[in-house]
CHARMM internal coordinates of N, CA and C (Angstrom, degrees):
IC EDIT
DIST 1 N 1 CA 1.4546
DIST 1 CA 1 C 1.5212
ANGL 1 N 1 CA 1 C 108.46
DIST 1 C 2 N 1.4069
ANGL 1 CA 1 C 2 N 111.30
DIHE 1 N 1 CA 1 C 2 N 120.88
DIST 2 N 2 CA 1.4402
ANGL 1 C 2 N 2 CA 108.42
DIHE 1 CA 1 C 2 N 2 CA 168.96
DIST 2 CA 2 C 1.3725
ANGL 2 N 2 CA 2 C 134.53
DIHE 1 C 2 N 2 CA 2 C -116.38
DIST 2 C 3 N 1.3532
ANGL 2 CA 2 C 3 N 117.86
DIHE 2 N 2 CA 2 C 3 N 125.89
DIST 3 N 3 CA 1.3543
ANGL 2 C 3 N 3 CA 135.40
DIHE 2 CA 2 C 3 N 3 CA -145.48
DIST 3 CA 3 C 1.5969
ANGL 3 N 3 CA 3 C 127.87
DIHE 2 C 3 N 3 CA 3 C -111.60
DIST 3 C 4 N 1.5584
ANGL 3 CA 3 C 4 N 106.96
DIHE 3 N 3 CA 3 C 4 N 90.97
DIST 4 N 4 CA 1.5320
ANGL 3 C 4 N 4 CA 107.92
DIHE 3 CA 3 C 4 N 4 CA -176.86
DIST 4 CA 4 C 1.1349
ANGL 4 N 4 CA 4 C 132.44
DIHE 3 C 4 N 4 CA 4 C -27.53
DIST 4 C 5 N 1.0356
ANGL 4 CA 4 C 5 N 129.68
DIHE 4 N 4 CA 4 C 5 N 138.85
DIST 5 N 5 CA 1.9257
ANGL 4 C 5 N 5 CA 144.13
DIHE 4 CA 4 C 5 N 5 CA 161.86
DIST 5 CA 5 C 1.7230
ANGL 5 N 5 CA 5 C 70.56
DIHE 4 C 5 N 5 CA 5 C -36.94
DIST 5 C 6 N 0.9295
ANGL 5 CA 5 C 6 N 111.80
DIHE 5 N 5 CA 5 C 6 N -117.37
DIST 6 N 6 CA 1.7415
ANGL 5 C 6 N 6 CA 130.07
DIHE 5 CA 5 C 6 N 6 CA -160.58
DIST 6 CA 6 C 1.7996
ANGL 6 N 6 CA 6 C 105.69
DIHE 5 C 6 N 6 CA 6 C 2.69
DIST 6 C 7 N 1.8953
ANGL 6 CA 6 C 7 N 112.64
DIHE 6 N 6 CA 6 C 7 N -64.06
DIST 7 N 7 CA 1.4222
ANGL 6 C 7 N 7 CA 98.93
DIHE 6 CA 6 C 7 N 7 CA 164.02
DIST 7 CA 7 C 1.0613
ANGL 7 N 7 CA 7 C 130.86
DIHE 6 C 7 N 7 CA 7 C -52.72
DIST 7 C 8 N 1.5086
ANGL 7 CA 7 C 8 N 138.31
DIHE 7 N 7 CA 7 C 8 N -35.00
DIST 8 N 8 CA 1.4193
ANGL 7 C 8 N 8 CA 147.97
DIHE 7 CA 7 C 8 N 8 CA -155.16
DIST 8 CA 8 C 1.6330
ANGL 8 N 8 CA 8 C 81.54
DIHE 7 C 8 N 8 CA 8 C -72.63
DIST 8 C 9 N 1.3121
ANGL 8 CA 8 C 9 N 131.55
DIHE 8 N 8 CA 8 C 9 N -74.45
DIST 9 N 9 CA 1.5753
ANGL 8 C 9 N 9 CA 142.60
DIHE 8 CA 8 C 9 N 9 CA -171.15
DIST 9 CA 9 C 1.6938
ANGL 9 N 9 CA 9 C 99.86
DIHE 8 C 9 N 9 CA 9 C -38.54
DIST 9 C 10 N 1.1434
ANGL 9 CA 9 C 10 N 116.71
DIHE 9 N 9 CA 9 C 10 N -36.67
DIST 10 N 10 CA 1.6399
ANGL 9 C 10 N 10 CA 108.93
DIHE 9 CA 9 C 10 N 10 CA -153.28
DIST 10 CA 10 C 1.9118
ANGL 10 N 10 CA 10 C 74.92
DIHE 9 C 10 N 10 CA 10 C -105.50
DIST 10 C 11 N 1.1583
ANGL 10 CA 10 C 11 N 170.02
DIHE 10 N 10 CA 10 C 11 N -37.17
DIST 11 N 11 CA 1.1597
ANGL 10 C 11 N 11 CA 153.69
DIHE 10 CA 10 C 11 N 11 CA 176.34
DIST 11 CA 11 C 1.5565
ANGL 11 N 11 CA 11 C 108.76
DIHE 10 C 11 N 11 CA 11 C -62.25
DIST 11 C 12 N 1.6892
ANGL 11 CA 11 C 12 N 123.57
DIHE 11 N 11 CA 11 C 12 N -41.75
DIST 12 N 12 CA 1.1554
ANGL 11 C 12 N 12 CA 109.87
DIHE 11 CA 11 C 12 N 12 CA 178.44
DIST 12 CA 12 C 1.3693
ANGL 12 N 12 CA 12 C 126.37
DIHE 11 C 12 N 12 CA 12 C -100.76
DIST 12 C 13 N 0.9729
ANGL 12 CA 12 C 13 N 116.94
DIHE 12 N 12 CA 12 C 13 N 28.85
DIST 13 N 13 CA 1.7467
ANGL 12 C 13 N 13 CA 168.31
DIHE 12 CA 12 C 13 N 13 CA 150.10
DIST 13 CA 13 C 1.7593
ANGL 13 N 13 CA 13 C 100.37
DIHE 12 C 13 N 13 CA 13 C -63.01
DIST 13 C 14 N 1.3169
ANGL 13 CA 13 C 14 N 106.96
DIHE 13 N 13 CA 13 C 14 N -75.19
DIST 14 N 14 CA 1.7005
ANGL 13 C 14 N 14 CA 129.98
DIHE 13 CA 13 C 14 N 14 CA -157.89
DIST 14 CA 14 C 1.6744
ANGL 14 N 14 CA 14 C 78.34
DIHE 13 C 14 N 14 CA 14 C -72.53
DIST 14 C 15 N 1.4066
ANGL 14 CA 14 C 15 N 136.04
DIHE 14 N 14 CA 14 C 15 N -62.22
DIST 15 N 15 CA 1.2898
ANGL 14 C 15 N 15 CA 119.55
DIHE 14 CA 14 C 15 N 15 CA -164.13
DIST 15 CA 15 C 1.4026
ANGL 15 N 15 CA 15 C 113.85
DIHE 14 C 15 N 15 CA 15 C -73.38
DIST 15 C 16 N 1.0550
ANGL 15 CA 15 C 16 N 140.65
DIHE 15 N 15 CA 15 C 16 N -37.62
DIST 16 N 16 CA 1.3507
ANGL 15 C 16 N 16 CA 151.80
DIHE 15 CA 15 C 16 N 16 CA 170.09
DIST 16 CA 16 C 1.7121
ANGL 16 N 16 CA 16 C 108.26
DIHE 15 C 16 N 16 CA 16 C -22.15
DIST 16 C 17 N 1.6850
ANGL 16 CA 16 C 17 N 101.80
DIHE 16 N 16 CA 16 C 17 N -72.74
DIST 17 N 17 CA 1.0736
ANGL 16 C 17 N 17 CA 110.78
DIHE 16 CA 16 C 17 N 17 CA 164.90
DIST 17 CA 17 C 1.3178
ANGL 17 N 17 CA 17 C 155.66
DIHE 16 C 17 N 17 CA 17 C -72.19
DIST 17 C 18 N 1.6222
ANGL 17 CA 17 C 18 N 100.03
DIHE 17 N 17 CA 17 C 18 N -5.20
DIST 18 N 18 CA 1.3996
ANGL 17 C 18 N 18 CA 115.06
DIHE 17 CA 17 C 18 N 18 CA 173.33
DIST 18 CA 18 C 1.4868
ANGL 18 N 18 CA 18 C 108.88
DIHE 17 C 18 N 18 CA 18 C -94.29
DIST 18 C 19 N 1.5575
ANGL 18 CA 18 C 19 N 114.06
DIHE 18 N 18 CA 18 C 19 N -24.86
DIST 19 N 19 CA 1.5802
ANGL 18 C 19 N 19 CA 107.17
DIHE 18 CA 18 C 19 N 19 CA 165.89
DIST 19 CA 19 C 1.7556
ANGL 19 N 19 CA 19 C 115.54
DIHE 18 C 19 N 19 CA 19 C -86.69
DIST 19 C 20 N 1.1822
ANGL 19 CA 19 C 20 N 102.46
DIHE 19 N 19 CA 19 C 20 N -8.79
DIST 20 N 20 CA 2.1444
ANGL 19 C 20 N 20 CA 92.11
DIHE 19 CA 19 C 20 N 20 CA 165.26
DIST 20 CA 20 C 1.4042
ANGL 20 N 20 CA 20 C 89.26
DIHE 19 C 20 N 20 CA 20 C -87.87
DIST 20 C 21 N 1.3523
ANGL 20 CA 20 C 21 N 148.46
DIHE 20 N 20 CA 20 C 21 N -55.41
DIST 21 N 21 CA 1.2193
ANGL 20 C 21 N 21 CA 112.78
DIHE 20 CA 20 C 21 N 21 CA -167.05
DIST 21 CA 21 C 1.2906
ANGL 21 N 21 CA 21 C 130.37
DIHE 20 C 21 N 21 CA 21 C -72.50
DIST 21 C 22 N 1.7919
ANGL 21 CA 21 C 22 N 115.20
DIHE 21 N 21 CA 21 C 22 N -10.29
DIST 22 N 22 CA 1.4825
ANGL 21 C 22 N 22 CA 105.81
DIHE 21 CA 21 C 22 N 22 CA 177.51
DIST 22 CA 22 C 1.9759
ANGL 22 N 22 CA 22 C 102.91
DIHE 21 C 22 N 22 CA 22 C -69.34
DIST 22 C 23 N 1.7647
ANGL 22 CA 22 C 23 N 99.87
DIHE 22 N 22 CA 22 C 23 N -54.74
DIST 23 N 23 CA 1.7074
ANGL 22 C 23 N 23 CA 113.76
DIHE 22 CA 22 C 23 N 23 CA 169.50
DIST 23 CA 23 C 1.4980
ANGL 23 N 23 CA 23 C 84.19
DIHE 22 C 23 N 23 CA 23 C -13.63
DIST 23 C 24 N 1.0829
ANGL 23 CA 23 C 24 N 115.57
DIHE 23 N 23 CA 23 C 24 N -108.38
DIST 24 N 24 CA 1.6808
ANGL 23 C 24 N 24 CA 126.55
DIHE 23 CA 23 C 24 N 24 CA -159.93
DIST 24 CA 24 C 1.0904
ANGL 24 N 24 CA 24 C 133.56
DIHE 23 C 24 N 24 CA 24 C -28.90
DIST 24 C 25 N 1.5627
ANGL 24 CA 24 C 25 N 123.96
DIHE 24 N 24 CA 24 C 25 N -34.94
DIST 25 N 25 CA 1.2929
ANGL 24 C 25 N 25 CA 142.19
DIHE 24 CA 24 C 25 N 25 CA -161.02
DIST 25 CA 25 C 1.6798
ANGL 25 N 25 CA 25 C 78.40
DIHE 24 C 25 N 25 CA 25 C -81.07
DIST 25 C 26 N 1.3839
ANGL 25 CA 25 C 26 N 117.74
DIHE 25 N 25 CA 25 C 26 N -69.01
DIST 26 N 26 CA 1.5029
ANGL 25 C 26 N 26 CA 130.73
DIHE 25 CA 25 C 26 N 26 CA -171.20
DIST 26 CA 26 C 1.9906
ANGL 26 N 26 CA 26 C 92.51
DIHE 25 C 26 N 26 CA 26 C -43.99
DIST 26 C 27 N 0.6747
ANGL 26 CA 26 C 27 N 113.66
DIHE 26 N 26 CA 26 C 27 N -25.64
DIST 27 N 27 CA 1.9836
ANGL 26 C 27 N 27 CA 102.56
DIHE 26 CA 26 C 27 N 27 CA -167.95
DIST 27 CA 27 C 1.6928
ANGL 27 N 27 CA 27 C 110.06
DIHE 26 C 27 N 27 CA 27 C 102.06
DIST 27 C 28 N 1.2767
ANGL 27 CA 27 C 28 N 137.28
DIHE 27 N 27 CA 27 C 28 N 5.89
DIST 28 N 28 CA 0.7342
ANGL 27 C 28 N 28 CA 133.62
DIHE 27 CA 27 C 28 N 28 CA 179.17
DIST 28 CA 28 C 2.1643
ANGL 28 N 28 CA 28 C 118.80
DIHE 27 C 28 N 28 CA 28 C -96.58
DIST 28 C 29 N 1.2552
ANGL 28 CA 28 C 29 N 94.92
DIHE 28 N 28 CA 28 C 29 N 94.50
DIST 29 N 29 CA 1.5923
ANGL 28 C 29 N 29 CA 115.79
DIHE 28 CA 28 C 29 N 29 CA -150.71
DIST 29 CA 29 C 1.4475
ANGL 29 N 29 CA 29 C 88.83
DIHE 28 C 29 N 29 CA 29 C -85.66
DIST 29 C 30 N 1.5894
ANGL 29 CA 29 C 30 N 155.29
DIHE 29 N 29 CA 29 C 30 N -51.92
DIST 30 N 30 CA 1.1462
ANGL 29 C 30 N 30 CA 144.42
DIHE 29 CA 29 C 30 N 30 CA -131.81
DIST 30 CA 30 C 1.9937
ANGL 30 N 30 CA 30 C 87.39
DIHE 29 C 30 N 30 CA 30 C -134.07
DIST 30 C 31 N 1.1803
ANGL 30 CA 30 C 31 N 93.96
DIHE 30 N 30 CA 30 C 31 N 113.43
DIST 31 N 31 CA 1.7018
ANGL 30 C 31 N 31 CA 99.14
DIHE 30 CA 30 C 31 N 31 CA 178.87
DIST 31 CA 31 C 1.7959
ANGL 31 N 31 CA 31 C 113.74
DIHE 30 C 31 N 31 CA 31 C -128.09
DIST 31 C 32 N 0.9082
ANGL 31 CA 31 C 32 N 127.08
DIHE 31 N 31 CA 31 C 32 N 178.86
DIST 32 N 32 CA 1.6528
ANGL 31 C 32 N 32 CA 129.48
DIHE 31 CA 31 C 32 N 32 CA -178.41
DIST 32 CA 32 C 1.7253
ANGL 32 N 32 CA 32 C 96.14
DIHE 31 C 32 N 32 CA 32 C -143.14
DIST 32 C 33 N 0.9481
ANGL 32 CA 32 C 33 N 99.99
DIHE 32 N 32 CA 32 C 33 N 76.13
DIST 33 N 33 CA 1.9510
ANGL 32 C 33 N 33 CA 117.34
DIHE 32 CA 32 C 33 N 33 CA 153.35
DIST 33 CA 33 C 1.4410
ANGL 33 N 33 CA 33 C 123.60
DIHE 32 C 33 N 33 CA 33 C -7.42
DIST 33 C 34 N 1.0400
ANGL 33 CA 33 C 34 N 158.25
DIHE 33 N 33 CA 33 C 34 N 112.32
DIST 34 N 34 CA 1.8292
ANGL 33 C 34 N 34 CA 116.39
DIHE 33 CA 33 C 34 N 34 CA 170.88
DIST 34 CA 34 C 1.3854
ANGL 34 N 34 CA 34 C 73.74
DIHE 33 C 34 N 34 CA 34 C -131.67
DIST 34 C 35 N 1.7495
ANGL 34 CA 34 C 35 N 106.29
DIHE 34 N 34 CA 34 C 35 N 128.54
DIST 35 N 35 CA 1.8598
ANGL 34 C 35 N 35 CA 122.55
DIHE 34 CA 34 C 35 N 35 CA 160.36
DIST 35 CA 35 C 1.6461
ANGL 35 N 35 CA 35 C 101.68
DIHE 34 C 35 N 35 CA 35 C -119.10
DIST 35 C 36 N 1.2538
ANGL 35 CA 35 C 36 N 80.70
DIHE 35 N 35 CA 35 C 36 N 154.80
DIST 36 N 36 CA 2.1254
ANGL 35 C 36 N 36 CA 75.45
DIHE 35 CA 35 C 36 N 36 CA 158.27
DIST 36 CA 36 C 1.3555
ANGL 36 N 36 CA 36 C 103.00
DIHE 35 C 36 N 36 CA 36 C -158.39
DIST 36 C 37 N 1.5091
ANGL 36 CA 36 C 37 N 102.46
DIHE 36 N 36 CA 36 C 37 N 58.70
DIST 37 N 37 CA 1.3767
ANGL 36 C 37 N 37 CA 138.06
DIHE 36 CA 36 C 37 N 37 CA -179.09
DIST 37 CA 37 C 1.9854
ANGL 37 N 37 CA 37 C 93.80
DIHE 36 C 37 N 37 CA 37 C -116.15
DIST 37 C 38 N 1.4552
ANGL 37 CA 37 C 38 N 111.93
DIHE 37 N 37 CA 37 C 38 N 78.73
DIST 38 N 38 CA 0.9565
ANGL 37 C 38 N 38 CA 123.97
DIHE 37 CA 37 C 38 N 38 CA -176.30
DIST 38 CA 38 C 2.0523
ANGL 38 N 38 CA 38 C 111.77
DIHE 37 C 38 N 38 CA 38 C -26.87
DIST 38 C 39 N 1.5041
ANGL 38 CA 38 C 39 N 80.81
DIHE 38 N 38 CA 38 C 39 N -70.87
DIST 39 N 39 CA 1.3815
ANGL 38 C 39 N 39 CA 102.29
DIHE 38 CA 38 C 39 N 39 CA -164.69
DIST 39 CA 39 C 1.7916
ANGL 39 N 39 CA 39 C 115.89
DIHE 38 C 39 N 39 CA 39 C -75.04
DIST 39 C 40 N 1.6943
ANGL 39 CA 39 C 40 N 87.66
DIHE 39 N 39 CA 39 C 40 N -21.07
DIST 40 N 40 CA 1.8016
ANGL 39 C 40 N 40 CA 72.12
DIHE 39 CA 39 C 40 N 40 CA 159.99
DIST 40 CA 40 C 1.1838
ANGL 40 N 40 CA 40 C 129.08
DIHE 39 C 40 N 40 CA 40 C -111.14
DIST 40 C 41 N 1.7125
ANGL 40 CA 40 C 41 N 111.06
DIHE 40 N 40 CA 40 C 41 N 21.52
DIST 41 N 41 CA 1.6800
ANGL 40 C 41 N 41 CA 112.73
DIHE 40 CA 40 C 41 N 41 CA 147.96
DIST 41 CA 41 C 1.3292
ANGL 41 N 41 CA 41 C 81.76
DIHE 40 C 41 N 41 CA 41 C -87.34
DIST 41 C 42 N 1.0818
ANGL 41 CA 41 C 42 N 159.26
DIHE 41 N 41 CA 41 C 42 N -140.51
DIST 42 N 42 CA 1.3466
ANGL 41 C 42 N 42 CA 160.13
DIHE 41 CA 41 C 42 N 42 CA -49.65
DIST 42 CA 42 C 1.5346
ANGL 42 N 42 CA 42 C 95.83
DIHE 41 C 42 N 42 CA 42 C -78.14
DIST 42 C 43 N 0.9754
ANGL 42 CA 42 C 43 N 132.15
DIHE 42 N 42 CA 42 C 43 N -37.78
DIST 43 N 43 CA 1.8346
ANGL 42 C 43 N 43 CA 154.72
DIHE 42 CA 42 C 43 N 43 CA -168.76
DIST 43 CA 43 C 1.1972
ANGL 43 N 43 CA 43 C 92.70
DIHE 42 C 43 N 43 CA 43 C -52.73
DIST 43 C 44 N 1.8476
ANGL 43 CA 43 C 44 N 131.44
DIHE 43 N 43 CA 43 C 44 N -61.20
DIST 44 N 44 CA 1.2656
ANGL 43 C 44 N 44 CA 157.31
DIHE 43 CA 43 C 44 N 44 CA -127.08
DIST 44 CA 44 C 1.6602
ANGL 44 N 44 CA 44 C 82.50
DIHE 43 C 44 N 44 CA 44 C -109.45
DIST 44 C 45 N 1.2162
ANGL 44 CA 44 C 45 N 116.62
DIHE 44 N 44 CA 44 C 45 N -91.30
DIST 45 N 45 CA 1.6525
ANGL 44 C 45 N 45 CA 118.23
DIHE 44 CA 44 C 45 N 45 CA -171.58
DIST 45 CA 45 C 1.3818
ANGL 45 N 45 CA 45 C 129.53
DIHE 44 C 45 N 45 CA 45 C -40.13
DIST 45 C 46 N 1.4491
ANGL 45 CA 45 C 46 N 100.37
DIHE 45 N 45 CA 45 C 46 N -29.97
DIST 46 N 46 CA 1.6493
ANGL 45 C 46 N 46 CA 107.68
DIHE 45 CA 45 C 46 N 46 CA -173.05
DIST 46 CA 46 C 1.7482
ANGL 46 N 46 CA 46 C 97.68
DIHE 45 C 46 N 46 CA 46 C -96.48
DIST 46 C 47 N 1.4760
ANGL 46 CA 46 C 47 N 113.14
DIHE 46 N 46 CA 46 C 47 N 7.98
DIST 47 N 47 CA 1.4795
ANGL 46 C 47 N 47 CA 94.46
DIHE 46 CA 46 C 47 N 47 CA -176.58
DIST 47 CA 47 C 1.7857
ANGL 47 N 47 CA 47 C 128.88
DIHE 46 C 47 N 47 CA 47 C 82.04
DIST 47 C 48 N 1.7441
ANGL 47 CA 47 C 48 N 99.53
DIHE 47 N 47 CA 47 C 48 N -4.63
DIST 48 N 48 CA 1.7133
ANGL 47 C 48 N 48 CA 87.25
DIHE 47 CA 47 C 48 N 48 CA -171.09
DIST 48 CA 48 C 1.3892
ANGL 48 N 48 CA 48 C 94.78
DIHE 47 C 48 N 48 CA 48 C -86.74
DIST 48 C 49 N 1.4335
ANGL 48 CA 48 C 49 N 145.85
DIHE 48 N 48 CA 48 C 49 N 19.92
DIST 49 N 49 CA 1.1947
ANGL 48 C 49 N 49 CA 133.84
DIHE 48 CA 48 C 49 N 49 CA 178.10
DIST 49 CA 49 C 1.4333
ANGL 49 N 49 CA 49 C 109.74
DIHE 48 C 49 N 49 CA 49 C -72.29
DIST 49 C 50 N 1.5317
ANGL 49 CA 49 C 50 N 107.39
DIHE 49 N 49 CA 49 C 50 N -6.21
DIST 50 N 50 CA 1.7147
ANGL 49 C 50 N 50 CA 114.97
DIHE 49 CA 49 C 50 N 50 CA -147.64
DIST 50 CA 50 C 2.1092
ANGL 50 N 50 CA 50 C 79.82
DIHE 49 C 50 N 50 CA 50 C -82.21
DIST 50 C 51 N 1.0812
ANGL 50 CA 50 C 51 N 105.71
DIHE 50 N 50 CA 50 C 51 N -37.36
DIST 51 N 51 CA 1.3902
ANGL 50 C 51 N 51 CA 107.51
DIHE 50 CA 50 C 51 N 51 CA -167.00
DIST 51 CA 51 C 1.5256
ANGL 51 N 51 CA 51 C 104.69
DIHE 50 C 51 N 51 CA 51 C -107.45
DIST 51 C 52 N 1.0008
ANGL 51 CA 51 C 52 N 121.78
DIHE 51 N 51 CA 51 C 52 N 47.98
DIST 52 N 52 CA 1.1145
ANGL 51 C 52 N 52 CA 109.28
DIHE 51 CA 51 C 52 N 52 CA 155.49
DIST 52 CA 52 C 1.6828
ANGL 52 N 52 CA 52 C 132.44
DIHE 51 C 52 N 52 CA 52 C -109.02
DIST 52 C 53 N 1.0363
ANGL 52 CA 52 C 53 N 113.01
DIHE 52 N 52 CA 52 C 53 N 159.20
DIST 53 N 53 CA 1.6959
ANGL 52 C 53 N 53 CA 115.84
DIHE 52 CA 52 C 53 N 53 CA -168.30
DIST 53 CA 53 C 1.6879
ANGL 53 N 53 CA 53 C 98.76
DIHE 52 C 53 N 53 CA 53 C -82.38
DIST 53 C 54 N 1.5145
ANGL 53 CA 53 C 54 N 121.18
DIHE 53 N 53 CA 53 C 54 N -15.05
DIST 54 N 54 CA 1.4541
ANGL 53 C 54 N 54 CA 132.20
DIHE 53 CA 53 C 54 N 54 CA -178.15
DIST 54 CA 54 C 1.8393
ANGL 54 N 54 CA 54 C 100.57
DIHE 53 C 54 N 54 CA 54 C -68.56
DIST 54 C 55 N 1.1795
ANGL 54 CA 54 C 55 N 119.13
DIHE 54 N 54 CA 54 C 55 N 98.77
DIST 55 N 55 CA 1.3713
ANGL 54 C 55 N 55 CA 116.74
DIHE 54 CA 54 C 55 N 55 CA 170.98
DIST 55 CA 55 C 1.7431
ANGL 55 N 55 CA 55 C 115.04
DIHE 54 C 55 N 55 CA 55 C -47.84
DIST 55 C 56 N 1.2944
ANGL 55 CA 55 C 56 N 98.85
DIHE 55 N 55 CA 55 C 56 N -36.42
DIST 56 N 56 CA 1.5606
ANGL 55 C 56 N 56 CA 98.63
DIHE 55 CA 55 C 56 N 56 CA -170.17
DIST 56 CA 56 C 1.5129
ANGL 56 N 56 CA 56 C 106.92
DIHE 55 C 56 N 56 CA 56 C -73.73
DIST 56 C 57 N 1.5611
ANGL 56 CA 56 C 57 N 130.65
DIHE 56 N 56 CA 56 C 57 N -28.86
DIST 57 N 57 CA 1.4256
ANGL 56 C 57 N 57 CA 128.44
DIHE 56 CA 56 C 57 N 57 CA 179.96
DIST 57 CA 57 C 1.5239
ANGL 57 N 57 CA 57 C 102.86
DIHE 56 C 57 N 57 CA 57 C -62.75
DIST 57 C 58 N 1.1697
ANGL 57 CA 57 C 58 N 93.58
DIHE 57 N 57 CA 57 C 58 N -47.83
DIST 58 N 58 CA 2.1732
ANGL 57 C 58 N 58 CA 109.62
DIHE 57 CA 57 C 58 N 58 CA -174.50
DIST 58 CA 58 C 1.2613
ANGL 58 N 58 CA 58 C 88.47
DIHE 57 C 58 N 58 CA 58 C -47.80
DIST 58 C 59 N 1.2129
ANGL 58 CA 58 C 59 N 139.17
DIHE 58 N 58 CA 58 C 59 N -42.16
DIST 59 N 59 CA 1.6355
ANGL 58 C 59 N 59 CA 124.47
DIHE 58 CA 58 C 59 N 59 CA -144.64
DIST 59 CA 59 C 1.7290
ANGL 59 N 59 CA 59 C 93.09
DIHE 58 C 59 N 59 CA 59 C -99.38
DIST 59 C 60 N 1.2966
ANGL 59 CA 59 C 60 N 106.60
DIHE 59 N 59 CA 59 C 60 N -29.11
DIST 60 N 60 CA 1.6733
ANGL 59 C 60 N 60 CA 116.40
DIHE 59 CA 59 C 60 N 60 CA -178.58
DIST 60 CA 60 C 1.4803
ANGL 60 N 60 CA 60 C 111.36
DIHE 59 C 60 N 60 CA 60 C -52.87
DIST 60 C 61 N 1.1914
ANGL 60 CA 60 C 61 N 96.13
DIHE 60 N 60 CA 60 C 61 N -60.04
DIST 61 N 61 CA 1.8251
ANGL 60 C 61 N 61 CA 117.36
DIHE 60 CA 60 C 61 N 61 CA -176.72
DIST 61 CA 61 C 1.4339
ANGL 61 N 61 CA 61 C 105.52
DIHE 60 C 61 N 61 CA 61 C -53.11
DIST 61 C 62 N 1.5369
ANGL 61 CA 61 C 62 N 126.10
DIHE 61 N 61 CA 61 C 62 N -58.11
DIST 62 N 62 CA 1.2540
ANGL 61 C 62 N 62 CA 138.76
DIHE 61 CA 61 C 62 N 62 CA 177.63
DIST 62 CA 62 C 1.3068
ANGL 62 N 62 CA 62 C 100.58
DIHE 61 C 62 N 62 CA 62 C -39.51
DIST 62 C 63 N 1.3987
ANGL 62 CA 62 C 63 N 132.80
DIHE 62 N 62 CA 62 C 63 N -73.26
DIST 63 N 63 CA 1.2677
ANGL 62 C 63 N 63 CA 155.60
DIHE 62 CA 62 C 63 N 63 CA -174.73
DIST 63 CA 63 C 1.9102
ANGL 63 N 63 CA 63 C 85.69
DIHE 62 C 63 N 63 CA 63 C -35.51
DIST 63 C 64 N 1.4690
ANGL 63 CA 63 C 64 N 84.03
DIHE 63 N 63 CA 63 C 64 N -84.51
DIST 64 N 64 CA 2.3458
ANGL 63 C 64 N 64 CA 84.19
DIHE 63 CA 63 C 64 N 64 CA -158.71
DIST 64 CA 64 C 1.7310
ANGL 64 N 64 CA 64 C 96.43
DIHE 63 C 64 N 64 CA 64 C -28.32
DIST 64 C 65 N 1.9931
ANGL 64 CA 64 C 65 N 123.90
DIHE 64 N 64 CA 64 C 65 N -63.29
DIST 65 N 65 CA 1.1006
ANGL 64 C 65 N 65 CA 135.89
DIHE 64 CA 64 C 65 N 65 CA -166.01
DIST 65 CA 65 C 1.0932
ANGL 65 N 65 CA 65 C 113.22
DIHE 64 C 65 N 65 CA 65 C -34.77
DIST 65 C 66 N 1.5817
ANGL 65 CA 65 C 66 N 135.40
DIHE 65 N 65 CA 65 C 66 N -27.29
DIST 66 N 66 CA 1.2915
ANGL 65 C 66 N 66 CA 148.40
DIHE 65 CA 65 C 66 N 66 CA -166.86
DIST 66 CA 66 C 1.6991
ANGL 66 N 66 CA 66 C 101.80
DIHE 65 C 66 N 66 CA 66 C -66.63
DIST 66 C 67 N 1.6349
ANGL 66 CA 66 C 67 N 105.06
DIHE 66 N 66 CA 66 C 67 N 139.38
DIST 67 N 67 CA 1.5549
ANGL 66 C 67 N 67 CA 98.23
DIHE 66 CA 66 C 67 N 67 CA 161.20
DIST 67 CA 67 C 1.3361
ANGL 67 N 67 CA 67 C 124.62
DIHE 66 C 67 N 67 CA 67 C -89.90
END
COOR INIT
IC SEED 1 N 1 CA 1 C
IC BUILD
């Protein structure tokens, strides 16, 4: 099976966010990330998640924005 750059981004995308929301749900508020998914830290840090058409970044960003 061969698997686009584009899926690889949108799977570690899908995991990203399903482990801050379990972290959280569990009570665990202050975490240390490690991606080496270049472009979707840079996406996340620089803020372009705010605009993205990717529902799952939108929901990412929301998530960090949270107090």
């Amino acid at each position: 099976m061969k698997v686009g750059k584009d899926s690889i981004f949108k799977i570690e995308a899908r995991t990203l966010l399903e482990s801050l929301l379990i972290s959280w749900r569990k009570g665990y508020w202050h975490l240390e990330v490690k991606c080496d998914n270049t472009l979707l830290v840079e996406l996340i840090l620089a803020g372009g998640a705010t605009n993205s058409h990717f529902t799952k970044m939108r929901l990412i960003h929301h998530l960090l924005s949270r107090n």
